[in-house]
MIFI-348468 format. One record per residue: residue in three letters; x, y, z of N, C-alpha, C in turn; residue number from 1. Coordinates in steps of 0.02 Angstrom, whole numbers, padded with zeros to 5 digits. Atoms other than C-alpha are relative to their C-alpha. Example, Ala and Ser with C-alpha at 12.3 -4.5 7.8 and 13.67 -1.06 7.14 Angstrom:
! MIFI-348468
<rec><res>ALA</res><n_X>00045</n_X><n_Y>-00059</n_Y><n_Z>00000</n_Z><ca_X>00615</ca_X><ca_Y>-00225</ca_Y><ca_Z>00390</ca_Z><c_X>00045</c_X><c_Y>00060</c_Y><c_Z>00000</c_Z><n>1</n></rec>
<rec><res>SER</res><n_X>-00042</n_X><n_Y>-00059</n_Y><n_Z>-00003</n_Z><ca_X>00684</ca_X><ca_Y>-00053</ca_Y><ca_Z>00357</ca_Z><c_X>-00039</c_X><c_Y>00055</c_Y><c_Z>00037</c_Z><n>2</n></rec>
END
This chain:
! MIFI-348468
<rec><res>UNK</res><n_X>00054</n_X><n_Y>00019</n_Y><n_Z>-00044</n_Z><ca_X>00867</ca_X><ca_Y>-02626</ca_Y><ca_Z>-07013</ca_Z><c_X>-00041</c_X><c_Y>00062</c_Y><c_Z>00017</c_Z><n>1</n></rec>
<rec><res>UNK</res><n_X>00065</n_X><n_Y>-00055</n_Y><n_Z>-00019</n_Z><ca_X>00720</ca_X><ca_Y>-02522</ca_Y><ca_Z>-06983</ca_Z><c_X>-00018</c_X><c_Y>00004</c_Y><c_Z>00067</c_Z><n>2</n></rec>
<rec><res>UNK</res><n_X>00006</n_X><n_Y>-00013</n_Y><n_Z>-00070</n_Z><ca_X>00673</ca_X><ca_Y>-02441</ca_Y><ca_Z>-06797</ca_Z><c_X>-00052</c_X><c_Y>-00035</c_Y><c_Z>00005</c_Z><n>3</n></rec>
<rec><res>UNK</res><n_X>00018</n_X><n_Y>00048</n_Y><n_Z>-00021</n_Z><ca_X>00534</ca_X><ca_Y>-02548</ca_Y><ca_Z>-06796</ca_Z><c_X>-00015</c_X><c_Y>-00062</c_Y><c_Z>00007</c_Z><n>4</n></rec>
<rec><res>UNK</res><n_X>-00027</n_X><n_Y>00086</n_Y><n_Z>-00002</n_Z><ca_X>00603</ca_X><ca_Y>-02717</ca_Y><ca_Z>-06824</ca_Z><c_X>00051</c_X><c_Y>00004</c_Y><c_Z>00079</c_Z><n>5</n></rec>
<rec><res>UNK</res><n_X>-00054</n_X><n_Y>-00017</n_Y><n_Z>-00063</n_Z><ca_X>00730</ca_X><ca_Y>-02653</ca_Y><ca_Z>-06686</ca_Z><c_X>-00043</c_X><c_Y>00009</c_Y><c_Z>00078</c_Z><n>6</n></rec>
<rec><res>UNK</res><n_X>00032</n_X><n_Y>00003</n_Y><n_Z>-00058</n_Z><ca_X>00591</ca_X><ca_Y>-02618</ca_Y><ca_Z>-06557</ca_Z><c_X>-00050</c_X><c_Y>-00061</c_Y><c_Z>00021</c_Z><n>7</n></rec>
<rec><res>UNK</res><n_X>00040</n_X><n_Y>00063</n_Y><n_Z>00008</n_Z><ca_X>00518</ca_X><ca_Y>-02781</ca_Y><ca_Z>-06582</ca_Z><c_X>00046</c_X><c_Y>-00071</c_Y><c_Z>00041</c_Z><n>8</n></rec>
<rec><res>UNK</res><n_X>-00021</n_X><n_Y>00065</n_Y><n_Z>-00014</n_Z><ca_X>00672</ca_X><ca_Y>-02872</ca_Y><ca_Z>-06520</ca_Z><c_X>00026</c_X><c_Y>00006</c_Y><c_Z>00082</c_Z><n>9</n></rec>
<rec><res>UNK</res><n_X>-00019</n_X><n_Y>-00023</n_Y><n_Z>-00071</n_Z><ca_X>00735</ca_X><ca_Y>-02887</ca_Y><ca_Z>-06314</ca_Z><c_X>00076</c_X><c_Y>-00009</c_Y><c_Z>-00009</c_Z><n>10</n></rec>
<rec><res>UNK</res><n_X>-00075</n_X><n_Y>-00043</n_Y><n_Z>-00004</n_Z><ca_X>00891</ca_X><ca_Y>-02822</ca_Y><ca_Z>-06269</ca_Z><c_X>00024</c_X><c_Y>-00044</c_Y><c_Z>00072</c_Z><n>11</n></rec>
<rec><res>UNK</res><n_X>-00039</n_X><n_Y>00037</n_Y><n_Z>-00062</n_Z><ca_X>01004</ca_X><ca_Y>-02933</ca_Y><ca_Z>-06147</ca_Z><c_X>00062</c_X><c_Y>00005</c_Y><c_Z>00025</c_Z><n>12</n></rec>
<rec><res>UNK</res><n_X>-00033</n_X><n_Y>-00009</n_Y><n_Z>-00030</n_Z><ca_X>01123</ca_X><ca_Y>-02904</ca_Y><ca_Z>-06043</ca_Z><c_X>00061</c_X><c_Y>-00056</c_Y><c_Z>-00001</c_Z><n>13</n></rec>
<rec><res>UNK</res><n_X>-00025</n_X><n_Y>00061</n_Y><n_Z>00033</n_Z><ca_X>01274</ca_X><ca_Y>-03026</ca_Y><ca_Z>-06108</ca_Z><c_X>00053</c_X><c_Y>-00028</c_Y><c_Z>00089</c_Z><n>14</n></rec>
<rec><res>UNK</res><n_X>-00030</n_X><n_Y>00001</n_Y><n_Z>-00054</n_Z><ca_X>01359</ca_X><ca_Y>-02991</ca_Y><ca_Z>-05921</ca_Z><c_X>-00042</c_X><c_Y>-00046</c_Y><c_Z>00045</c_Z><n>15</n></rec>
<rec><res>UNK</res><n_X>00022</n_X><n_Y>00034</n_Y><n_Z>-00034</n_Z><ca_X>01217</ca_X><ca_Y>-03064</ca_Y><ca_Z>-05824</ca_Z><c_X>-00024</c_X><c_Y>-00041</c_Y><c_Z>-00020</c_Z><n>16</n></rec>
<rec><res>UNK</res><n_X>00051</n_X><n_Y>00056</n_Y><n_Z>00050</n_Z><ca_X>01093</ca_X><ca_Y>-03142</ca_Y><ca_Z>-05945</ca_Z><c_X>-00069</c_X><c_Y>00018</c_Y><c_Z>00014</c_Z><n>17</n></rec>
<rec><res>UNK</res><n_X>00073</n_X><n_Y>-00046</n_Y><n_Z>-00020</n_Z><ca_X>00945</ca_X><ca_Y>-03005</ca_Y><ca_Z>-05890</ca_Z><c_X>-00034</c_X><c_Y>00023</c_Y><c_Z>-00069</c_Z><n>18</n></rec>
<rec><res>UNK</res><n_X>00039</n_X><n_Y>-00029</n_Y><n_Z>00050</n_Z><ca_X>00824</ca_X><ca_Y>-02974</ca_Y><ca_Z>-06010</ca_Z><c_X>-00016</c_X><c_Y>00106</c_Y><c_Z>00042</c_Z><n>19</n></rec>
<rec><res>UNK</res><n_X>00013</n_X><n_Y>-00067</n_Y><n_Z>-00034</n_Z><ca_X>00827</ca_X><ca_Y>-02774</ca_Y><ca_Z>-05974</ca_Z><c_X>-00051</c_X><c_Y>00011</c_Y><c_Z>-00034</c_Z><n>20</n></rec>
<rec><res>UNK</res><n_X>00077</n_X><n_Y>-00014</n_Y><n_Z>00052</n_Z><ca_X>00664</ca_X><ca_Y>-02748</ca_Y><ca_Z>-06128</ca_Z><c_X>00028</c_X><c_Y>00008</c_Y><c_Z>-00034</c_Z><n>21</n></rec>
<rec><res>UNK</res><n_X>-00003</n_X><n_Y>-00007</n_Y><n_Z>00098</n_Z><ca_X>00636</ca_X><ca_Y>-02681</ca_Y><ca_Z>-06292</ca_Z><c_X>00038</c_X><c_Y>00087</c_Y><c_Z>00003</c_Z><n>22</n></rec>
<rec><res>UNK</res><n_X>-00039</n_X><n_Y>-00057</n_Y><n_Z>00030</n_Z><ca_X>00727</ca_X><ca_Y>-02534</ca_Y><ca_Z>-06355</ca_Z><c_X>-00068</c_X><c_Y>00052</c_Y><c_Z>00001</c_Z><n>23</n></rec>
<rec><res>UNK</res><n_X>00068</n_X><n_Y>-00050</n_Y><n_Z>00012</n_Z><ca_X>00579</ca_X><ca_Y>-02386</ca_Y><ca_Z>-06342</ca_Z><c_X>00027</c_X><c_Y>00073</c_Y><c_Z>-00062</c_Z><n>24</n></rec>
<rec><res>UNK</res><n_X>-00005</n_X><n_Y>-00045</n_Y><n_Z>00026</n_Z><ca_X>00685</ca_X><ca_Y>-02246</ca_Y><ca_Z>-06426</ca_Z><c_X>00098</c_X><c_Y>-00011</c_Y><c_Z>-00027</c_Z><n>25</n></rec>
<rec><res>UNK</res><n_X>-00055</n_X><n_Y>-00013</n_Y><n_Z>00023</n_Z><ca_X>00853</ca_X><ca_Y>-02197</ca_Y><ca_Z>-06520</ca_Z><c_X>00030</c_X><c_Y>00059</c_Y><c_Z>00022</c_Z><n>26</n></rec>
<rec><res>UNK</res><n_X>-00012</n_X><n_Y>-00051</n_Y><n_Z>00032</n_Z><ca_X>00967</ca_X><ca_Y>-02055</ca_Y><ca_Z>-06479</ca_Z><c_X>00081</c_X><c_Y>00006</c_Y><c_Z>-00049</c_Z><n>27</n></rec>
<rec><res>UNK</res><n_X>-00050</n_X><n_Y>-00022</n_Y><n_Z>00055</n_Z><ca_X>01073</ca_X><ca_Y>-01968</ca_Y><ca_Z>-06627</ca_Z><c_X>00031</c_X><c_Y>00070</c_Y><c_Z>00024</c_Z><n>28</n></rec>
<rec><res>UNK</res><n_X>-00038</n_X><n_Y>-00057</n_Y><n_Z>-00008</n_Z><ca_X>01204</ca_X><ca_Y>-01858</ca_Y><ca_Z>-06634</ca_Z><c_X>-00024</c_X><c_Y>00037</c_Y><c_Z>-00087</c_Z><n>29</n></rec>
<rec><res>UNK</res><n_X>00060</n_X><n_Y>-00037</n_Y><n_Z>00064</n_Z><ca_X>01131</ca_X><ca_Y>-01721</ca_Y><ca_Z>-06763</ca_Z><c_X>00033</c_X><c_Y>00030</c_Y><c_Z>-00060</c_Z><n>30</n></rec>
<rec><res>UNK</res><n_X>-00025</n_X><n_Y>-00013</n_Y><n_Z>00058</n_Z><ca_X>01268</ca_X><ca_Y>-01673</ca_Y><ca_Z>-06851</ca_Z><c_X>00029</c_X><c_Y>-00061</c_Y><c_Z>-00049</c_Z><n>31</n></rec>
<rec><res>UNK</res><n_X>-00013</n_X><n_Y>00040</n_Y><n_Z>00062</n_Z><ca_X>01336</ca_X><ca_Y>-01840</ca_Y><ca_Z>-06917</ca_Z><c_X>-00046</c_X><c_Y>-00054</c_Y><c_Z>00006</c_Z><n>32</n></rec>
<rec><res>UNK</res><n_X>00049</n_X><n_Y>00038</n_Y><n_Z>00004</n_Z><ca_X>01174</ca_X><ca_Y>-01931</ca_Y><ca_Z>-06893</ca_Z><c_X>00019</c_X><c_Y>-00072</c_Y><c_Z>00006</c_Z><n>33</n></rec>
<rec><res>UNK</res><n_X>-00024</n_X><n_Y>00073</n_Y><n_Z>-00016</n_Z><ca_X>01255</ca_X><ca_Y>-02080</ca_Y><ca_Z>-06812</ca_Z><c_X>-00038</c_X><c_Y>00002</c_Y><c_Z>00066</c_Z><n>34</n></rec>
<rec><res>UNK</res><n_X>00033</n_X><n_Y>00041</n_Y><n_Z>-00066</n_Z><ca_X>01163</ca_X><ca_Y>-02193</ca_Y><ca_Z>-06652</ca_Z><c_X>00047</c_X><c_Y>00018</c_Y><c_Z>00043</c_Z><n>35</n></rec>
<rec><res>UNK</res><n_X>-00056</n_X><n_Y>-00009</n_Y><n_Z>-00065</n_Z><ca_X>01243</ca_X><ca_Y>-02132</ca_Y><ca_Z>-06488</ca_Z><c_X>-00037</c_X><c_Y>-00057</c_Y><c_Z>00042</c_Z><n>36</n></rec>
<rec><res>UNK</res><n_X>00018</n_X><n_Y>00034</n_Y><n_Z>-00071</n_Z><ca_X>01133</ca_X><ca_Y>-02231</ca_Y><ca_Z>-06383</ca_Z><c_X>-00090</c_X><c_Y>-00034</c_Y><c_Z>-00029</c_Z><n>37</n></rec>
<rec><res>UNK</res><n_X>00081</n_X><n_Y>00059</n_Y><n_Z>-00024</n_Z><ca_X>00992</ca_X><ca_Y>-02378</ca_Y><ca_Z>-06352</ca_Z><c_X>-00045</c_X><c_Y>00043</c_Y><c_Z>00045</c_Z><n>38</n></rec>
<rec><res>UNK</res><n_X>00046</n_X><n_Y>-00014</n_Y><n_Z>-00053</n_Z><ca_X>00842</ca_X><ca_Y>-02307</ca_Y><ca_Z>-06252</ca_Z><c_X>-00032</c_X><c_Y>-00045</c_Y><c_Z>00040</c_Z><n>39</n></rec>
<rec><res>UNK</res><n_X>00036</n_X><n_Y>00038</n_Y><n_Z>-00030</n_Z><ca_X>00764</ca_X><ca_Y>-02428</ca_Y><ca_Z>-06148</ca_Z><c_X>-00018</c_X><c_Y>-00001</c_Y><c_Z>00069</c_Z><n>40</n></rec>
<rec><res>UNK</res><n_X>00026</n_X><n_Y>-00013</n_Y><n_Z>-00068</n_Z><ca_X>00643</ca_X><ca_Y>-02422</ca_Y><ca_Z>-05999</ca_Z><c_X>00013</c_X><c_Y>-00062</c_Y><c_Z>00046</c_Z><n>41</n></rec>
<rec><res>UNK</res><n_X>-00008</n_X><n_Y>00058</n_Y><n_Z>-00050</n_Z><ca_X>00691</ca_X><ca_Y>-02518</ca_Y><ca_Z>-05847</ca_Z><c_X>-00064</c_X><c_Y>-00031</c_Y><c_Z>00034</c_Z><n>42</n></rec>
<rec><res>UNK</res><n_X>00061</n_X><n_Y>00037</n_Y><n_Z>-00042</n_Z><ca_X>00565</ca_X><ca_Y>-02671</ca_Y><ca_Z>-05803</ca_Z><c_X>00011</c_X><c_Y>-00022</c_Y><c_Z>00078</c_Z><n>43</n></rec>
<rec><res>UNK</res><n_X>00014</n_X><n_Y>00010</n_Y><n_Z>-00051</n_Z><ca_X>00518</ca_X><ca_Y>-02722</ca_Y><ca_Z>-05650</ca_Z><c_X>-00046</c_X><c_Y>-00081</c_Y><c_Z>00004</c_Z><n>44</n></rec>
<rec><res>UNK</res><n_X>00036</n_X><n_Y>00082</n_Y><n_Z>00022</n_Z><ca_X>00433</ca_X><ca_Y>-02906</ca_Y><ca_Z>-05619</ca_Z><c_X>-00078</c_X><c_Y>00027</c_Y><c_Z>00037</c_Z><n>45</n></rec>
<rec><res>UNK</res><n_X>00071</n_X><n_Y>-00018</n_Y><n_Z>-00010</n_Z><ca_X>00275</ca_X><ca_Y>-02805</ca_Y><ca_Z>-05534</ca_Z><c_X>-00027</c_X><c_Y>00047</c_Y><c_Z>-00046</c_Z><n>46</n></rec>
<rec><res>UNK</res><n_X>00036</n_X><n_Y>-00057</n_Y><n_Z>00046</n_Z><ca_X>00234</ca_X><ca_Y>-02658</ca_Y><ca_Z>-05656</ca_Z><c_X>00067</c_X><c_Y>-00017</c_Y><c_Z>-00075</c_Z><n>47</n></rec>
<rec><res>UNK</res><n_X>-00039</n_X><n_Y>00010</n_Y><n_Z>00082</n_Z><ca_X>00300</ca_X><ca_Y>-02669</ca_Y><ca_Z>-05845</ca_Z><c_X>00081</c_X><c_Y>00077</c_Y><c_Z>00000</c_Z><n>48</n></rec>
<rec><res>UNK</res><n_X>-00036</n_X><n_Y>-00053</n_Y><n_Z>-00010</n_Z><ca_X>00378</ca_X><ca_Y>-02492</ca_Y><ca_Z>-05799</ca_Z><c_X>00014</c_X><c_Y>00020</c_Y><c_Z>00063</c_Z><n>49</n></rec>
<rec><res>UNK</res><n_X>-00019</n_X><n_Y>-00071</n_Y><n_Z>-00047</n_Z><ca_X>00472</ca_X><ca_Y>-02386</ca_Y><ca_Z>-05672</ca_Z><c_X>-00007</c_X><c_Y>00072</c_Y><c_Z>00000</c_Z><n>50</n></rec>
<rec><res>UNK</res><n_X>00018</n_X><n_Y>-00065</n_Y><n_Z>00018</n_Z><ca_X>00419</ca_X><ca_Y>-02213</ca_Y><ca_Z>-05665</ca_Z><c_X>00106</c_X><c_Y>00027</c_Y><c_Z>00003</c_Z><n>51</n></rec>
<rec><res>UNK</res><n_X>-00081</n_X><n_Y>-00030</n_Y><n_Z>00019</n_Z><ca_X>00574</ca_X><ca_Y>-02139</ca_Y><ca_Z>-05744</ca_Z><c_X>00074</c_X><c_Y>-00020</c_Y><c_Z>-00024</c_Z><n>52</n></rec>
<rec><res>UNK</res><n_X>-00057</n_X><n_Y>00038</n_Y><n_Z>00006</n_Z><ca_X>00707</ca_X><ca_Y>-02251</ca_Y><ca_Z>-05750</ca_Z><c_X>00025</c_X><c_Y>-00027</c_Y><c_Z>-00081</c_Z><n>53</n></rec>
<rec><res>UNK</res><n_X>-00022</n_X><n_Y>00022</n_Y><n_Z>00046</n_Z><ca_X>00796</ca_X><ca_Y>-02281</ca_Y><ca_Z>-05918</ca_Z><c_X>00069</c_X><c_Y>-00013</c_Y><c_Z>-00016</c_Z><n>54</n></rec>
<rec><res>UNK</res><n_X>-00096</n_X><n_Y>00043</n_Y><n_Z>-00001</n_Z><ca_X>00969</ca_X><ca_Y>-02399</ca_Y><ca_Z>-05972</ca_Z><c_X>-00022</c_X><c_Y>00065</c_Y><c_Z>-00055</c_Z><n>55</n></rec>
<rec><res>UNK</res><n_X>-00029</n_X><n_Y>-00020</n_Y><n_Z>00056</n_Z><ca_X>01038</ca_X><ca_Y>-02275</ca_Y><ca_Z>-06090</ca_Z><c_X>00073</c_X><c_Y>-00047</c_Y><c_Z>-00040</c_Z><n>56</n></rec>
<rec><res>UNK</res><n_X>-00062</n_X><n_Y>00031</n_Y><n_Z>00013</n_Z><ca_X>01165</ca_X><ca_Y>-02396</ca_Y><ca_Z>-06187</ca_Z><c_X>00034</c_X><c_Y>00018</c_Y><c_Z>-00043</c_Z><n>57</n></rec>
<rec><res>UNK</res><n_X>-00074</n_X><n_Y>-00039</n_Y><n_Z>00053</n_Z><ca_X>01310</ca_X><ca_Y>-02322</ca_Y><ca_Z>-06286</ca_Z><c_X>00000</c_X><c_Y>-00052</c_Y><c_Z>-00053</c_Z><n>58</n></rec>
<rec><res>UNK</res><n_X>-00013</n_X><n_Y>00048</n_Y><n_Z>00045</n_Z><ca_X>01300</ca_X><ca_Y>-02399</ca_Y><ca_Z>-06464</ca_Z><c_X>00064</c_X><c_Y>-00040</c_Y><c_Z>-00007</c_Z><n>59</n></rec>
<rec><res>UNK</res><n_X>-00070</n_X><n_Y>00040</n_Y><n_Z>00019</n_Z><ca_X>01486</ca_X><ca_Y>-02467</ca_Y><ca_Z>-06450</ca_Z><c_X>-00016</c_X><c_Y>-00057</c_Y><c_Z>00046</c_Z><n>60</n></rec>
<rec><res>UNK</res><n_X>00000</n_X><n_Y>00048</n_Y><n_Z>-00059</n_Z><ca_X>01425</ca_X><ca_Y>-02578</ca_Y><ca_Z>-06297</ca_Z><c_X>-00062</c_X><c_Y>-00060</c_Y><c_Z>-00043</c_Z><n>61</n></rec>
<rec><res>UNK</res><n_X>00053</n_X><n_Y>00056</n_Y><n_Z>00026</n_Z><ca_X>01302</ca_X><ca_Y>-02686</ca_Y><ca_Z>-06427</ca_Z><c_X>00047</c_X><c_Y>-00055</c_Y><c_Z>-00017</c_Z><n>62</n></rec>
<rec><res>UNK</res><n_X>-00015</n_X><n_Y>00070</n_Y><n_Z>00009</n_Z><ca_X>01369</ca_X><ca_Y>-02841</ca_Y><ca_Z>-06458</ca_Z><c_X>-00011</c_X><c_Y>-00051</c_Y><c_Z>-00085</c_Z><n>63</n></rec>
<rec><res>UNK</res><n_X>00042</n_X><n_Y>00026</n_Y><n_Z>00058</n_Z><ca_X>01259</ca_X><ca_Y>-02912</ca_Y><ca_Z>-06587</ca_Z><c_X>-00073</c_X><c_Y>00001</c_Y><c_Z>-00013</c_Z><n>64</n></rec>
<rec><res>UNK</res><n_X>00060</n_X><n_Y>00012</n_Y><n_Z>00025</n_Z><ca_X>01104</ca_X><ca_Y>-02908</ca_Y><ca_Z>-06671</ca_Z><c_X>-00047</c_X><c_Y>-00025</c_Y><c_Z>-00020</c_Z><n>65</n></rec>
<rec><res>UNK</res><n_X>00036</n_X><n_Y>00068</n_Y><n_Z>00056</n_Z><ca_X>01016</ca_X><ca_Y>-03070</ca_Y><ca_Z>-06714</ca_Z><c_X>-00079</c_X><c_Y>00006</c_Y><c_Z>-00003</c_Z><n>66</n></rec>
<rec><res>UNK</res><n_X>00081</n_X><n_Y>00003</n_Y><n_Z>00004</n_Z><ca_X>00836</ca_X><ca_Y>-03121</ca_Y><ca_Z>-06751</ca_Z><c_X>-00043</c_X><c_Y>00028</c_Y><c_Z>00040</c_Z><n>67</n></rec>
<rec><res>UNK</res><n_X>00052</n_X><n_Y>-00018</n_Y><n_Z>-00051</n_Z><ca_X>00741</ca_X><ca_Y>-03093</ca_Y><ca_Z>-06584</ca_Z><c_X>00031</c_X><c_Y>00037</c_Y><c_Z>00042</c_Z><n>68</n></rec>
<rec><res>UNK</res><n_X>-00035</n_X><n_Y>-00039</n_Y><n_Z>-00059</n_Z><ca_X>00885</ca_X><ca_Y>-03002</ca_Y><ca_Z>-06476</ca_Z><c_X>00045</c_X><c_Y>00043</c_Y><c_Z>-00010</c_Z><n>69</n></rec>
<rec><res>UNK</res><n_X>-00051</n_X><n_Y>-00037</n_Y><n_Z>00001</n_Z><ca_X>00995</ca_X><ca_Y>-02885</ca_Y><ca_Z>-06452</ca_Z><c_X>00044</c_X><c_Y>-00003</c_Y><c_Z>00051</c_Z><n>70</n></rec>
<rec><res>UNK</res><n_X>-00031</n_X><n_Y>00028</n_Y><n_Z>-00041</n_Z><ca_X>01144</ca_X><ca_Y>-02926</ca_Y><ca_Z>-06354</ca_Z><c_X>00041</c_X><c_Y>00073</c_Y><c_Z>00002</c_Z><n>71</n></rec>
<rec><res>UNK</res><n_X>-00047</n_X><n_Y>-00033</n_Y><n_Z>-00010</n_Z><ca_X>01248</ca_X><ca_Y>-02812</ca_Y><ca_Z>-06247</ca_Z><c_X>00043</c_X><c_Y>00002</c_Y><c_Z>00045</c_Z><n>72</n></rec>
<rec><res>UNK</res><n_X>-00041</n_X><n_Y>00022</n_Y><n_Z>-00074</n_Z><ca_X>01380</ca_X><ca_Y>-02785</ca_Y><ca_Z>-06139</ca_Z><c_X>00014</c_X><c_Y>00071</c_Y><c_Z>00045</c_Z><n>73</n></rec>
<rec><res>UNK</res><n_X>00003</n_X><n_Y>-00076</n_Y><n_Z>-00055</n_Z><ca_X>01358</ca_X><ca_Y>-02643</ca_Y><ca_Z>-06001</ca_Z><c_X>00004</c_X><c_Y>-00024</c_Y><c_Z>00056</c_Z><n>74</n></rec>
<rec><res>UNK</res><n_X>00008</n_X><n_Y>00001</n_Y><n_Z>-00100</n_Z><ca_X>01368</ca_X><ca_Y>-02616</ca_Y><ca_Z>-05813</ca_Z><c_X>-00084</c_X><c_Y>00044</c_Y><c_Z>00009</c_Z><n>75</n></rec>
<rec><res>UNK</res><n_X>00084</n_X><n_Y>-00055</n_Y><n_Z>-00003</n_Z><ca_X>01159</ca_X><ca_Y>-02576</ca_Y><ca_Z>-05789</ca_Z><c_X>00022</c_X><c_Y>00050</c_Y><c_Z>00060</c_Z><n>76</n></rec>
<rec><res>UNK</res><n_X>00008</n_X><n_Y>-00038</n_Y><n_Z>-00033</n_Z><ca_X>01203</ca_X><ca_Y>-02480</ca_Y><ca_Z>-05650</ca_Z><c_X>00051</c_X><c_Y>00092</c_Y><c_Z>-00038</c_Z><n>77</n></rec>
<rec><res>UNK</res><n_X>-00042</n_X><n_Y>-00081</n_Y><n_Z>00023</n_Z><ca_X>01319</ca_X><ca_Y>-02329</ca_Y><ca_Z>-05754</ca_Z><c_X>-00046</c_X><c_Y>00005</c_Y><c_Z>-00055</c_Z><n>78</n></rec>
<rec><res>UNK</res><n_X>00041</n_X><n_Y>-00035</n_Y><n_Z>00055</n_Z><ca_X>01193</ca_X><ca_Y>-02345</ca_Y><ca_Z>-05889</ca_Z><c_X>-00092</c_X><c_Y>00033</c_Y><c_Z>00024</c_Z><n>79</n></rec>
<rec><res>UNK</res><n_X>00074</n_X><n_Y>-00022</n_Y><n_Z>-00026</n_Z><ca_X>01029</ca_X><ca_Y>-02314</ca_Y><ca_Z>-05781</ca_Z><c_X>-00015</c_X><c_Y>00046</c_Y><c_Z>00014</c_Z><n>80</n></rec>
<rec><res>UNK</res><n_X>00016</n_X><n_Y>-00077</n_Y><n_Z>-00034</n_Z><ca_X>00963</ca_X><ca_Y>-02146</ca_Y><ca_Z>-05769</ca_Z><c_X>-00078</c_X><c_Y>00022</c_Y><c_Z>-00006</c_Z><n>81</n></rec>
END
């Protein structure tokens, strides 16, 4: 899958059933070029963004990958920084 088929799809929270958004960035670990983590900016139902706020989600906490979503299973509050 390509990063922007991946930022195209919303990312849900499989604990509550929260749409948290779209994936904005990837980070990698640099020496064995594996996904450590989902980037995604935390919405809000008045502004699209929070100044600052992003779920970082640990790639082991994905779930699954289907057509339009990305399913995961986290506690938003240890992944929000």
């Amino acid at each position: 899958m390509k990063f922007l088929e991946l930022r195209e799809k919303d990312v849900i929270n499989c604990r509550t059933g929260d749409k948290l958004g779209c994936v904005i960035d990837l980070e990698f670990d640099l020496a064995s070029g594996q996904i450590l983590c989902l980037i995604v900016p935390k919405a809000t139902k008045i502004l699209c963004f929070t100044k600052g706020e992003f779920y970082y989600i640990p790639y082991k906490k994905i779930i699954r990958i289907g057509c339009d979503t990305v399913l995961v299973d986290i506690n938003e509050k240890e992944c929000l920084k």
